[in-house]
Legacy VTK file of the C-alpha trace (Angstrom):
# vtk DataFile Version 3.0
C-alpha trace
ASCII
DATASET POLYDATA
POINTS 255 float
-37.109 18.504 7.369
-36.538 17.592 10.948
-33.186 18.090 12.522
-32.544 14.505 13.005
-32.775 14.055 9.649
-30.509 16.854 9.067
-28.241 15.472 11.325
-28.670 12.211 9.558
-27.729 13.739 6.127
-25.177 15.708 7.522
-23.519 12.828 9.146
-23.634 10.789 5.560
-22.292 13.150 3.689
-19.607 13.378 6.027
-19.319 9.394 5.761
-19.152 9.633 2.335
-16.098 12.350 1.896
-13.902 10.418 4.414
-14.948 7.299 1.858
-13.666 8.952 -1.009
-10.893 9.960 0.890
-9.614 6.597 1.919
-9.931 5.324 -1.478
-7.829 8.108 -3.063
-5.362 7.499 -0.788
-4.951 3.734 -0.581
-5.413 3.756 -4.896
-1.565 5.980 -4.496
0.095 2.905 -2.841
2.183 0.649 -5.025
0.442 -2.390 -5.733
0.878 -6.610 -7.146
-1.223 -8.728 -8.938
-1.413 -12.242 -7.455
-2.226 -14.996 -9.390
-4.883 -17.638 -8.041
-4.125 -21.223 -7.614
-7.706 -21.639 -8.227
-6.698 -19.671 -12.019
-10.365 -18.488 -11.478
-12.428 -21.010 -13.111
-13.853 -21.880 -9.633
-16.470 -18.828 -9.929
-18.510 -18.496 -12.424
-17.932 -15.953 -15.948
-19.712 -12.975 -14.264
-17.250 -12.792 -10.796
-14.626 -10.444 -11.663
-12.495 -13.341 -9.886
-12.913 -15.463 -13.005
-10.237 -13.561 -14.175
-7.775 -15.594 -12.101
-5.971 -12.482 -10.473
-6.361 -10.274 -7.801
-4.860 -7.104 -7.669
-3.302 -6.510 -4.045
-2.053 -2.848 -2.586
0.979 -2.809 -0.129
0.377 -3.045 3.689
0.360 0.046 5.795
1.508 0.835 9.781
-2.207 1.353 9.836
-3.258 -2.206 8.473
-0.707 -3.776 11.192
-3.655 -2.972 13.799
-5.719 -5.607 12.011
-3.810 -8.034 12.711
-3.221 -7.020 16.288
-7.253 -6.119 17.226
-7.876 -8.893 19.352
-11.532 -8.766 19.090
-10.786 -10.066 15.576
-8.872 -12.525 16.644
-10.840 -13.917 18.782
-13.547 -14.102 16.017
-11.541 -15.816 13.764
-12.013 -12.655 11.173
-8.564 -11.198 11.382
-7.363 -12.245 8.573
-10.920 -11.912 6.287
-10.785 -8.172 7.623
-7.250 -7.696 6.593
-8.010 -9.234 2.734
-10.842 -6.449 2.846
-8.655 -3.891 3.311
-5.811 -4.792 1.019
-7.641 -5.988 -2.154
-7.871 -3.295 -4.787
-9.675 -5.586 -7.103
-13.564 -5.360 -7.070
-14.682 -8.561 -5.867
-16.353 -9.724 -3.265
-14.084 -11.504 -0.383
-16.690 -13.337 0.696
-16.539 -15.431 -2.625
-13.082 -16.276 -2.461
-12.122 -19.817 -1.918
-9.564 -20.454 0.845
-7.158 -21.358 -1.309
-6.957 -18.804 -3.185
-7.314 -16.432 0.243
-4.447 -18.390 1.185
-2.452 -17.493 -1.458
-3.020 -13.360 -1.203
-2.449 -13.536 2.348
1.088 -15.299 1.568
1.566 -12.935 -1.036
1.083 -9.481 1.200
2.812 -10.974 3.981
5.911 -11.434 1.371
4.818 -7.707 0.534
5.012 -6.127 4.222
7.546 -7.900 5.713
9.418 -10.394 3.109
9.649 -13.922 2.588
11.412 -15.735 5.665
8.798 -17.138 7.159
9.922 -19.261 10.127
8.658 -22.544 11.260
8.590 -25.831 13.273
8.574 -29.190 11.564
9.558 -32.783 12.437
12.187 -34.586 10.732
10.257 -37.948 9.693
13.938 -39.503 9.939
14.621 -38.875 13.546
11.141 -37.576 15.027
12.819 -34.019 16.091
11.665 -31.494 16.117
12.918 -28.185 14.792
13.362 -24.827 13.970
13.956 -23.638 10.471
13.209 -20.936 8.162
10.579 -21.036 4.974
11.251 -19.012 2.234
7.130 -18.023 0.916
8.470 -17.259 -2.144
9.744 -20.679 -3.141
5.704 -22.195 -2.902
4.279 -22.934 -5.524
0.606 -23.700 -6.572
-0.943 -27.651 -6.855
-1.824 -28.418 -10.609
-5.325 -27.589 -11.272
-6.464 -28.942 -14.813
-10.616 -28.994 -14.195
-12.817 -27.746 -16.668
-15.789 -25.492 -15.364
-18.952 -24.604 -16.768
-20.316 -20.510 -16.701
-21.212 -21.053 -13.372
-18.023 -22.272 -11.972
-18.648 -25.655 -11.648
-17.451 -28.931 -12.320
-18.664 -32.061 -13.136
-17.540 -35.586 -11.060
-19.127 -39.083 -12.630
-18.419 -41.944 -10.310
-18.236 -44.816 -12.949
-18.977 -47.861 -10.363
-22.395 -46.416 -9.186
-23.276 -44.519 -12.281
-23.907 -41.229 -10.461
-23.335 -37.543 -12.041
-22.704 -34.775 -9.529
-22.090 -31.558 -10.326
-19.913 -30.020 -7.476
-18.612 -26.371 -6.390
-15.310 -25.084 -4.692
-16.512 -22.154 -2.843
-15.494 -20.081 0.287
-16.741 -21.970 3.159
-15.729 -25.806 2.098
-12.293 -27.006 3.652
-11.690 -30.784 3.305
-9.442 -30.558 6.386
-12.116 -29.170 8.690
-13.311 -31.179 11.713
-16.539 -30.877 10.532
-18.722 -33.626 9.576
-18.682 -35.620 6.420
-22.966 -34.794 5.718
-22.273 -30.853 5.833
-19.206 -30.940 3.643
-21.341 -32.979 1.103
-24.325 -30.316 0.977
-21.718 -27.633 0.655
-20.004 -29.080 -2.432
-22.495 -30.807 -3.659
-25.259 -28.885 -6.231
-26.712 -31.100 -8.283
-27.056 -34.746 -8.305
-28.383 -36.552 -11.711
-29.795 -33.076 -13.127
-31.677 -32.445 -9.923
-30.973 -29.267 -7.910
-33.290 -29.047 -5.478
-31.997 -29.050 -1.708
-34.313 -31.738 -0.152
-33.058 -33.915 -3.351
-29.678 -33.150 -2.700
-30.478 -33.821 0.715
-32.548 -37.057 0.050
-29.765 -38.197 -2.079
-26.650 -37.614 0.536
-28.712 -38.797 3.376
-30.136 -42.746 1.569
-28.073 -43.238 -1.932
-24.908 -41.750 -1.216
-22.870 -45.364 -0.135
-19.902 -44.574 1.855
-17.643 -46.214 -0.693
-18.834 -43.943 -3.212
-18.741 -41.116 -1.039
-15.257 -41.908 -0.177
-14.546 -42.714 -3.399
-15.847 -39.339 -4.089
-14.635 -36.809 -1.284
-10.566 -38.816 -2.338
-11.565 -36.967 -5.616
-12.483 -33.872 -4.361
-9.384 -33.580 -2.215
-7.268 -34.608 -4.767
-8.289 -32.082 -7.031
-9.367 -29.159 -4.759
-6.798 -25.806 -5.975
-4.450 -24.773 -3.379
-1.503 -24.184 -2.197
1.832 -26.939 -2.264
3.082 -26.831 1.042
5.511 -29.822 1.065
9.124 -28.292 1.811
12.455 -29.609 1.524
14.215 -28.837 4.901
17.914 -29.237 6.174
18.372 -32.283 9.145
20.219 -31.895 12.269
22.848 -34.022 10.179
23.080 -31.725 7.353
20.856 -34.093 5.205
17.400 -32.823 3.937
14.012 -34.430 4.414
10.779 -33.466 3.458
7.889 -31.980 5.506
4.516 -30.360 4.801
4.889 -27.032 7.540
1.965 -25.168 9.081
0.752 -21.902 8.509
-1.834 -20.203 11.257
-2.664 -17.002 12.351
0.865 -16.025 12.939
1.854 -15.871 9.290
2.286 -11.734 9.894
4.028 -12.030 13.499
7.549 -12.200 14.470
LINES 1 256
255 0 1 2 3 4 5 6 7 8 9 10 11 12 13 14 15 16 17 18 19 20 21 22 23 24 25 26 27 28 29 30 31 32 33 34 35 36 37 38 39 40 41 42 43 44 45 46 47 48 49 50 51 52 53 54 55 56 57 58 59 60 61 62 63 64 65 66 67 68 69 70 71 72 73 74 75 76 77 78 79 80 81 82 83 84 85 86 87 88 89 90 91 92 93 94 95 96 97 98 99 100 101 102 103 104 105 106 107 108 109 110 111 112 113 114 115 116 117 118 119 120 121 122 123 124 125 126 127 128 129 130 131 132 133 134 135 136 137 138 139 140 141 142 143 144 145 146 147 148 149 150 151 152 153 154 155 156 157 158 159 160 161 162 163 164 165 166 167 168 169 170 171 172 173 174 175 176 177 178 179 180 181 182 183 184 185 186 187 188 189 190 191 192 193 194 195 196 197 198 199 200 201 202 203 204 205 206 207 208 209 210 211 212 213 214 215 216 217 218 219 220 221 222 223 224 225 226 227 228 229 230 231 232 233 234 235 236 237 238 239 240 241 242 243 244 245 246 247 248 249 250 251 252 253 254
């Protein structure tokens, strides 16, 4: 054996003790089990996330540097890198929706540093803006009543053009994106009148899909997509209360 590759096996056993290490001591931290808006039936009988819950550990000092690493930040992976460090469950976080991301982020932020969470919104009434507080704890999830098949997906029949899609809620589909109407089709979309093929998929989206039916259609998805309720009642400047859907963004876990 050469020394490199003594080296090399050296080096992965060494890998692998500081593994079992971590493990050990992240399994000793006290721990919650957050329940998914999604309720799981968005992934299909084999995902350990069909089970609808995700079991979460507490944050540490050393988890704050996640969300402070800049390079992640910049990425747009802050947050993904966080849920791979927290999550006790084994799952992959690449298959959770963003929904249901959303809600285990909310969930460990209520965890590390509790549930004021504070925010600016308009007052519809008078156009002001202000500042108020949020209190996480009071969301709750959107009804989700869908049926799914083993796979995790759903069927949609448009009954004006006849059409039977089956569709999929999966990580990397956001019906608020900026992207374009086309790509958020292929993404959902996976099988249209018992074909599954991509280039009939494709063919389909591309020269049969109307826009009234795909309207009709993407009103449907929305409409029924799992997630989060964020509609809030919030005190006026006149001690009245209006209504207001507030944001949440990257600085969910700053002060």
């Amino acid at each position: 054996m050469s020394k490199m590759t003594t080296r090399i096996d050296k080096q992965s056993i060494i890998d692998q003790a500081k593994s079992r290490y971590d493990n050990e001591q992240k399994s000793k931290l006290p721990t919650e089990i957050v329940d998914l808006p999604s309720k799981g039936k968005v992934y299909a009988n084999s995902n350990p996330l069909s089970s609808g819950k995700v079991e979460v550990r507490y944050m540490t000092a050393y988890d704050e540097d996640i969300l402070t690493n800049m390079s992640y930040v910049r990425e747009g992976v802050m947050f993904d890198k966080l849920l791979e460090s927290i999550i006790m469950s084994k799952c992959n976080v690449n298959d959770i929706i963003s929904s249901d991301r959303d809600a285990i982020l909310i969930q460990s932020r209520i965890l590390a540093y509790g549930s004021d969470y504070p925010v600016k919104v308009t007052n519809p009434k008078t156009d002001a803006q202000l500042e108020r507080t949020v209190n996480l704890s009071k969301l709750k999830y959107k009804p989700f009543a869908l049926q799914a098949d083993e796979l995790g997906e759903f069927t949609y029949t448009d009954s004006e053009s006849s059409k039977d899609l089956t569709i999929k809620f999966s990580y990397d589909i956001n019906i608020n994106t900026d992207g374009g109407i086309y790509d958020l089709l292929k993404q959902c979309i996976r099988e249209v009148n018992g074909k599954r093929q991509t280039e009939e998929i494709d063919h389909f989206i591309r020269y049969q899909f109307l826009a009234r039916d795909s309207k009709r259609f993407r009103t449907y998805f929305a409409d029924n997509m799992p997630g989060m309720d964020y509609n809030y009642e919030f005190e006026g400047e006149d001690g009245g209360t209006f209504s207001a859907v507030f944001p949440i963004g990257i600085d969910l876990f700053w002060f």
